[in-house]
C-alpha positions as YAML, in Angstrom:
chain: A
units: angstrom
residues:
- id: 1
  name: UNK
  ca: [-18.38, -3.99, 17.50]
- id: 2
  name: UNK
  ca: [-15.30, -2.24, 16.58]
- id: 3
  name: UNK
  ca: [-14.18, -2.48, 12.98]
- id: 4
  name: UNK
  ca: [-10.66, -3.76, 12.41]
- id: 5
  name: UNK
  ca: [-8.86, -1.39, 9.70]
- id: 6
  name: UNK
  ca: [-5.27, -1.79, 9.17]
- id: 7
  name: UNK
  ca: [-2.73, 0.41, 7.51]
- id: 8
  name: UNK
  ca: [0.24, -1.34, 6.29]
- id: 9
  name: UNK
  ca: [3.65, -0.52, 6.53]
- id: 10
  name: UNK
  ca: [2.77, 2.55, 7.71]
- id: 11
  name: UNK
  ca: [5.81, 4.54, 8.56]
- id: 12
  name: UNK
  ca: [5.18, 8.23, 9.52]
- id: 13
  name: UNK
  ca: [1.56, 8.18, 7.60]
- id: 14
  name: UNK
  ca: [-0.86, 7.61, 10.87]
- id: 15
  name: UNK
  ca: [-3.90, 7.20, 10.08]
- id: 16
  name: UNK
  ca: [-6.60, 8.10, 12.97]
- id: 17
  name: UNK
  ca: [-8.95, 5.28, 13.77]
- id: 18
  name: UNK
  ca: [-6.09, 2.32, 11.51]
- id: 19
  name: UNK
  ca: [-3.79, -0.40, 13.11]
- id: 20
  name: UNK
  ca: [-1.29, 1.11, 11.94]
- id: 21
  name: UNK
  ca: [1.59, -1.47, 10.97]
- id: 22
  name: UNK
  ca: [5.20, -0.89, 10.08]
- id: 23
  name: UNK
  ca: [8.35, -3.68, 10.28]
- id: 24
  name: UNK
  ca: [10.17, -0.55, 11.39]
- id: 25
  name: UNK
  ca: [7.71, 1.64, 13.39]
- id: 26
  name: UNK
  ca: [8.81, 5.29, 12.94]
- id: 27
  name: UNK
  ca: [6.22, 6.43, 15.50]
- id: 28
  name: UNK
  ca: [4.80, 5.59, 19.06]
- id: 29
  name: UNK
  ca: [1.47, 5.05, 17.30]
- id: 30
  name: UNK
  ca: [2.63, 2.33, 14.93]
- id: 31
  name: UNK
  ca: [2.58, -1.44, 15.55]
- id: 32
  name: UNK
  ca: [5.56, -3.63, 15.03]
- id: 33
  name: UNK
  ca: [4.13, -6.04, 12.49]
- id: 34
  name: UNK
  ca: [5.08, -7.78, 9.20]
- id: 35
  name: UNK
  ca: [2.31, -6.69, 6.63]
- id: 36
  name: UNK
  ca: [3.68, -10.01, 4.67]
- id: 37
  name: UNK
  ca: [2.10, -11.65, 7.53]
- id: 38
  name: UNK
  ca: [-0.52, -10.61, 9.03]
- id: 39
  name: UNK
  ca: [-1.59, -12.19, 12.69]
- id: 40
  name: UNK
  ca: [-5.46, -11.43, 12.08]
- id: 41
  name: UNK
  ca: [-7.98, -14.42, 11.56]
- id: 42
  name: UNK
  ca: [-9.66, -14.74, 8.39]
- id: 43
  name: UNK
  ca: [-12.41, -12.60, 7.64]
- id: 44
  name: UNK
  ca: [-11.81, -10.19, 10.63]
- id: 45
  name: UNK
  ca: [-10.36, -7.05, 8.98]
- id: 46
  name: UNK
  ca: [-13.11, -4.40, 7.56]
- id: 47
  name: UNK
  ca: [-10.14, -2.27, 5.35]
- id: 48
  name: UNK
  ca: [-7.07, -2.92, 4.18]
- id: 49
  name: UNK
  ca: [-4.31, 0.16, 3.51]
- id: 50
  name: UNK
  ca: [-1.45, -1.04, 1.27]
- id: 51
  name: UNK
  ca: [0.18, 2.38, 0.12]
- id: 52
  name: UNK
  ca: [3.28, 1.94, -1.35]
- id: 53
  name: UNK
  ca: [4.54, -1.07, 0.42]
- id: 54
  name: UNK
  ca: [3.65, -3.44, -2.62]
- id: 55
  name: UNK
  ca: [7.09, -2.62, -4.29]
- id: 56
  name: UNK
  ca: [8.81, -3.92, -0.89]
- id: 57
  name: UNK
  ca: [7.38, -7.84, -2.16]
- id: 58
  name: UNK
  ca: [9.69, -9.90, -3.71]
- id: 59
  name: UNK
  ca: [7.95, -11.17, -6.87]
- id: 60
  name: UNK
  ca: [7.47, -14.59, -6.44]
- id: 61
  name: UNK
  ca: [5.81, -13.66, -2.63]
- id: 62
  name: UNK
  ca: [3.15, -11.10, -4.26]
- id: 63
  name: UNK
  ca: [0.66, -13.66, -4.92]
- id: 64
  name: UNK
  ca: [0.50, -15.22, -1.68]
- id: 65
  name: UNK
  ca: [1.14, -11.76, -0.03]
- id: 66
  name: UNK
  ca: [-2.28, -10.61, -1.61]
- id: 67
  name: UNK
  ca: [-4.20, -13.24, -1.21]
- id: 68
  name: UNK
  ca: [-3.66, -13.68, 2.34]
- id: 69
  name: UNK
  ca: [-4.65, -9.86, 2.80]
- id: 70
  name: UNK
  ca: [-7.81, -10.46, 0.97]
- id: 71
  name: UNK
  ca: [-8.41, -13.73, 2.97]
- id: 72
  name: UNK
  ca: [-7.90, -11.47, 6.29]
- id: 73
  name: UNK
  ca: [-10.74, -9.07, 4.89]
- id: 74
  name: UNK
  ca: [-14.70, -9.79, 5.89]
- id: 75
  name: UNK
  ca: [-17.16, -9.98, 3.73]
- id: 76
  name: UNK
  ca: [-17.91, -6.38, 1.85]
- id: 77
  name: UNK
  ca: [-14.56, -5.52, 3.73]
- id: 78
  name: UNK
  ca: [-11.83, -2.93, 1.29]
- id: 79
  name: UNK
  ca: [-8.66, -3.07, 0.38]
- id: 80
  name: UNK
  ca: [-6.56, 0.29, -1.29]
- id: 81
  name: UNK
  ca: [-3.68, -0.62, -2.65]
- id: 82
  name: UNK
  ca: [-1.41, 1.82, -4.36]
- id: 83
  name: UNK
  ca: [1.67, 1.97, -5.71]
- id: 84
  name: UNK
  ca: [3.70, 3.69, -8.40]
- id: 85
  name: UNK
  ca: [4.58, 2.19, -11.84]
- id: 86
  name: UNK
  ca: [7.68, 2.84, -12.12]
- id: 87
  name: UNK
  ca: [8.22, 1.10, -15.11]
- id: 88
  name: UNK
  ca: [5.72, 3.81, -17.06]
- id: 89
  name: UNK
  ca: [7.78, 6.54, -15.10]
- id: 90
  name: UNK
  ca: [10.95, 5.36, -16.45]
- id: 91
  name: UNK
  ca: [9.82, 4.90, -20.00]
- id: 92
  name: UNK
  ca: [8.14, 8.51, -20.10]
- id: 93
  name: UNK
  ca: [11.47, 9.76, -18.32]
- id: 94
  name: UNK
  ca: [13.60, 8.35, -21.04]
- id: 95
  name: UNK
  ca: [11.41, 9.66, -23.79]
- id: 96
  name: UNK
  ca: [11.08, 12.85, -21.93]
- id: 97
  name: UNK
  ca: [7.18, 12.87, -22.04]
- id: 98
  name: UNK
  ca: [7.86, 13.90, -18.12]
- id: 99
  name: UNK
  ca: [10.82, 15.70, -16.79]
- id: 100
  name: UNK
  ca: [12.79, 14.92, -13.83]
- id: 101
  name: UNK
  ca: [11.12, 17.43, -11.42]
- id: 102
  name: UNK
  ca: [7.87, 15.35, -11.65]
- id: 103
  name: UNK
  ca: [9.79, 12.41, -11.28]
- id: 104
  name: UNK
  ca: [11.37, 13.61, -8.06]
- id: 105
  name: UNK
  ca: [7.95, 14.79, -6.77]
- id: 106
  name: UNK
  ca: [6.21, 11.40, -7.30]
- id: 107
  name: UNK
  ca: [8.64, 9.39, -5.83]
- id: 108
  name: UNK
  ca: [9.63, 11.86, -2.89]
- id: 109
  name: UNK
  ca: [7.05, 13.84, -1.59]
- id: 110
  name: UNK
  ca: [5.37, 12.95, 1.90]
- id: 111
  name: UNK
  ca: [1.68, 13.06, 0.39]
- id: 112
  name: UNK
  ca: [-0.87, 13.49, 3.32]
- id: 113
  name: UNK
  ca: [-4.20, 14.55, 1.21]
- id: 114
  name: UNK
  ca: [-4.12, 11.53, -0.74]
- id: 115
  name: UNK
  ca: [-6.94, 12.59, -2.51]
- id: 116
  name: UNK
  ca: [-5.41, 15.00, -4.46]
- id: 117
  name: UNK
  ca: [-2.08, 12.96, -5.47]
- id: 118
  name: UNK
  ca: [-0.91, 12.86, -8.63]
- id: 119
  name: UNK
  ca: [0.85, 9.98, -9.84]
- id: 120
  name: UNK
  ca: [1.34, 7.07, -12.39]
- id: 121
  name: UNK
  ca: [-0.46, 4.01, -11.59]
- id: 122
  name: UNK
  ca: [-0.69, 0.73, -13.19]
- id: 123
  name: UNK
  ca: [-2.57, -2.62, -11.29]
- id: 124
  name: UNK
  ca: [-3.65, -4.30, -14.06]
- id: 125
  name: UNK
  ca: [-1.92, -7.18, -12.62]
- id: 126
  name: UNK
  ca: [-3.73, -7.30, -9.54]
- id: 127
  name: UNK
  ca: [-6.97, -7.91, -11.22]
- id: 128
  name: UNK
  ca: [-6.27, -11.79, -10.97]
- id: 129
  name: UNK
  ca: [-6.72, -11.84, -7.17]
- id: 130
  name: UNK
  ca: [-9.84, -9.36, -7.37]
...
């Protein structure tokens, strides 16, 4: 049985072997989809890619937006979501802890070895749907 992965709001970052899902699909391998809304039944997806698409949510949707990814995942299924705090950026911008040319490559810069990204992170928040 084929596992079900899906990479959300993809835009150029394919990933091999993903569904990969974008509202405004920047290449031929890309789905048309709205990752708000996914059209999978419950407990059908094995892993979940949510890289920086969270920030796209309006506020009062993330709740609902999260917990109906989760709901899509199976049992032991994963979810990755990352995005960048840009609250913490702008703080450590203003009191110059970082300077603008970090800035600039955080927010810019087409990472494709995610492993070795560097960047300010804060989901503390998204502990209450884990």
């Amino acid at each position: 049985m084929n596992k079900i992965k899906l990479n959300l709001g993809c835009g150029k970052d394919i990933i091999e072997g993903y569904v990969n899902i974008d509202i405004k699909p920047d290449d031929p391998k890309a789905k048309y989809g709205d990752f708000c809304n996914l059209v999978y039944p419950s407990q059908s997806v094995n892993d979940i890619r949510a890289i920086d698409v969270i920030e796209y949510v309006p506020i009062k949707n993330l709740a609902s937006v999260i917990t109906g990814w989760l709901d899509k995942l199976e049992k032991g299924g994963n979810i990755y979501i990352e995005s960048l705090d840009y609250n913490k950026l702008g703080t450590q911008m203003c009191y110059e802890q970082i300077g603008t040319d970090l800035i600039n490559t955080l927010i810019f810069t087409d990472y494709t070895d995610r492993p070795n990204k560097c960047a300010l992170y804060n989901l503390v928040c998204i502990d209450i749907f884990l």
